[in-house]
N, C-alpha and C positions, 0 to 999 in steps of 0.2 A: 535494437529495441526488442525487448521482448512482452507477451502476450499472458495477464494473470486476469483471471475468470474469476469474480464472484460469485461465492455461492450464497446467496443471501435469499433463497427462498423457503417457503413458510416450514415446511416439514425436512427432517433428515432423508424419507424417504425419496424426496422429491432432489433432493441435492446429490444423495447418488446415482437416480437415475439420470438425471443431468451430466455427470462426470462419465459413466457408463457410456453414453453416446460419444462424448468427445477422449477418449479413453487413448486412443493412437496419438494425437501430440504430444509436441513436443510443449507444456507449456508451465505456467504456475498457476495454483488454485488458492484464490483469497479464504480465508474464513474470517468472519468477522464477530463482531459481540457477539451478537443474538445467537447464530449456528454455535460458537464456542461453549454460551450458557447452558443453552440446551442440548447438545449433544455429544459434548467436553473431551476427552483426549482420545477415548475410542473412537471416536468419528475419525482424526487422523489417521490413525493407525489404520482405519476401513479406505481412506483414502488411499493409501500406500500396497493395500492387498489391490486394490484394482492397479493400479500401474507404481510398482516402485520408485519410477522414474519422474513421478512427478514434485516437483517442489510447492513448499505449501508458507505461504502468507500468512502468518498468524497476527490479524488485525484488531488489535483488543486496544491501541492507545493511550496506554499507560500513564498515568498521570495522578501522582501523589506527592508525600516526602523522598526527599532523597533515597533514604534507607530502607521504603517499601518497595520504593523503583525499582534498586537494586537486587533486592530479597526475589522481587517478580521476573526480572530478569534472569536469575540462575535457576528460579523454579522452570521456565521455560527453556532452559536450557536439556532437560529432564524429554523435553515433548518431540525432538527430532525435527522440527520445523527450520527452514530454511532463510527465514527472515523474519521478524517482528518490528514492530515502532514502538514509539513513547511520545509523550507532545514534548515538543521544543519548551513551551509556556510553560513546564515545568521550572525550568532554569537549570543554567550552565552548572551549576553543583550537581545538579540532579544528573544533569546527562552525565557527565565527569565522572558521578561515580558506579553507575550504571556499567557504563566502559571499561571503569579499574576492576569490577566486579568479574566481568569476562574475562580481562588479562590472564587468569590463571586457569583456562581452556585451553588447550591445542587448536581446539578449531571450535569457530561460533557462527551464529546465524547473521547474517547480514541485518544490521539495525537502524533504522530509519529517525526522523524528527521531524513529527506532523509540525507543520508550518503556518498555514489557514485553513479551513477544512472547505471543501468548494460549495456544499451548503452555503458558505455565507454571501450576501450581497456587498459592494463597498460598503453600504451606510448599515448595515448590521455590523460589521468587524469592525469598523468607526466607533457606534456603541459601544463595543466590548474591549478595543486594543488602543484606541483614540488614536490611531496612525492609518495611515492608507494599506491597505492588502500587500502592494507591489515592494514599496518600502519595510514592512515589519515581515514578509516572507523572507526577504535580502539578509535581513538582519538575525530573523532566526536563523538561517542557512548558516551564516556567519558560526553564531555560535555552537551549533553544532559541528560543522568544520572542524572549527578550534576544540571542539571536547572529544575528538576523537572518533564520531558517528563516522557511518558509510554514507548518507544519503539523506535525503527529505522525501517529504510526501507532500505534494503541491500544487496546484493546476497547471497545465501547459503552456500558461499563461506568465508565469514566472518561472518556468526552467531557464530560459533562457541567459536573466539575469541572474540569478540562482549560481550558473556553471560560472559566470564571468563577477561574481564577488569571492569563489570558493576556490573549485578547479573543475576543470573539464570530466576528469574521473570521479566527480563528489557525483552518486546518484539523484534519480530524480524518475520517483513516483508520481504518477499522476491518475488518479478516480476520475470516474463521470468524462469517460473516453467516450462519446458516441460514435463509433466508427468513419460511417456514410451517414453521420449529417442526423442523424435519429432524434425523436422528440427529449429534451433534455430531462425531464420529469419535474425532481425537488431538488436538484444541482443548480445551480448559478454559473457557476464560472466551467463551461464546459467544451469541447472541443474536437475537431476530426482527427483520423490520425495522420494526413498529409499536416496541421497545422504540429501535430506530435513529435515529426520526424523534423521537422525543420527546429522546433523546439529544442533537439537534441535529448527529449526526452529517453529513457532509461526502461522505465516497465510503464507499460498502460493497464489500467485497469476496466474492465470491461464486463459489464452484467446483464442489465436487463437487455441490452442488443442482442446477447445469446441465448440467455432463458426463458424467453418471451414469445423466438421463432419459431417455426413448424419446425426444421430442422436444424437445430444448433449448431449440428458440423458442418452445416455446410457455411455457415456465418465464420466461426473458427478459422476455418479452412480458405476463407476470401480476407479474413482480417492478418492471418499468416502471408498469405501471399503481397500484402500490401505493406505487410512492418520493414 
């Protein structure tokens, strides 16, 4: 299991003095909408002058036609990032050609398929997917599976079942990690990382438990000891 930090705080300047401290792991750094909107590929690249060795999570969720997925997916192939996602909700054409779109890379970033996003409650995803959480994550897995994805992004809560509809080696993301038991904030479906590891979960995602502390590394550095 490995360990990707969040940088989801208000300013660029505030996200690298965040990474600055935790600079010595070994780990991965999320970016997500917001930090990508505002502070777009030279942000990576500043990411990269602090530690080359880190791998970087570009969390933007892709979700359109088929043919802009794909379009967006070679454009970020341009960005050196390490990994990106798309939603699943998209559909099987979409992800399919996303995929065929990379074939013609030597080497690509590891691609994901948002699944439920852990914001939601059951009876909000009920709302919106009219199936239960645990059932329509199985099924998006599925289909991504079969479209040729690395992985999903999911709570801890359905990796489980996730690895045993797909395969043991199909990844599995999961946000809204609170390490030791932390306040969950505006996540819903949330979890430790002993509940992680039994999950077989893949990468945990972890933010405000680190940016939040007096000292980050040393939160880091207790949460490495325990993956």
């Amino acid at each position: 299991m490995e360990l990707c930090v969040a940088l989801d705080l208000p300013t660029k300047k505030e996200n690298l003095a965040l990474v600055e401290k935790i600079k010595q792991y070994d780990i991965w750094l999320k970016v997500g909408l917001r930090t990508y909107i505002r502070d777009g590929e030279d942000f990576l690249r500043e990411l990269k002058k602090i530690n080359p060795d880190f791998k970087i999570f570009l969390d933007l969720k892709l979700h359109d036609i088929p043919n802009t997925m794909a379009d967006a997916a070679e454009s970020i192939m341009g960005l050196g990032v390490d990994m990106f996602n798309i939603h699943a909700s998209a559909g099987v054409r979409a992800m399919k050609e996303v995929m065929q779109r990379l074939e013609r890379y030597e080497s690509r970033p590891i691609v994901l398929a948002v699944t439920a996003l852990t914001s939601f409650s059951q009876e909000e995803f009920m709302e919106v997917y009219e199936k239960e959480i645990a059932a329509k994550a199985d099924q998006f897995a599925k289909d991504a599976y079969e479209s040729g994805l690395d992985g999903v992004v999911c709570s801890a809560f359905e990796s489980a079942s996730i690895k045993s509809v797909t395969s043991k080696t199909f990844m599995t993301l999961t946000p809204g990690i609170r390490p030791f038991g932390e306040d969950a904030g505006d996540q819903k479906r949330v979890a430790d990382i002993a509940f992680a590891k039994a999950a077989a979960v893949d990468f945990i995602v972890v933010g405000r438990p680190i940016y939040k502390a007096e000292n980050p590394a040393q939160i880091v550095e207790q949460i490495l000891k325990n993956l």
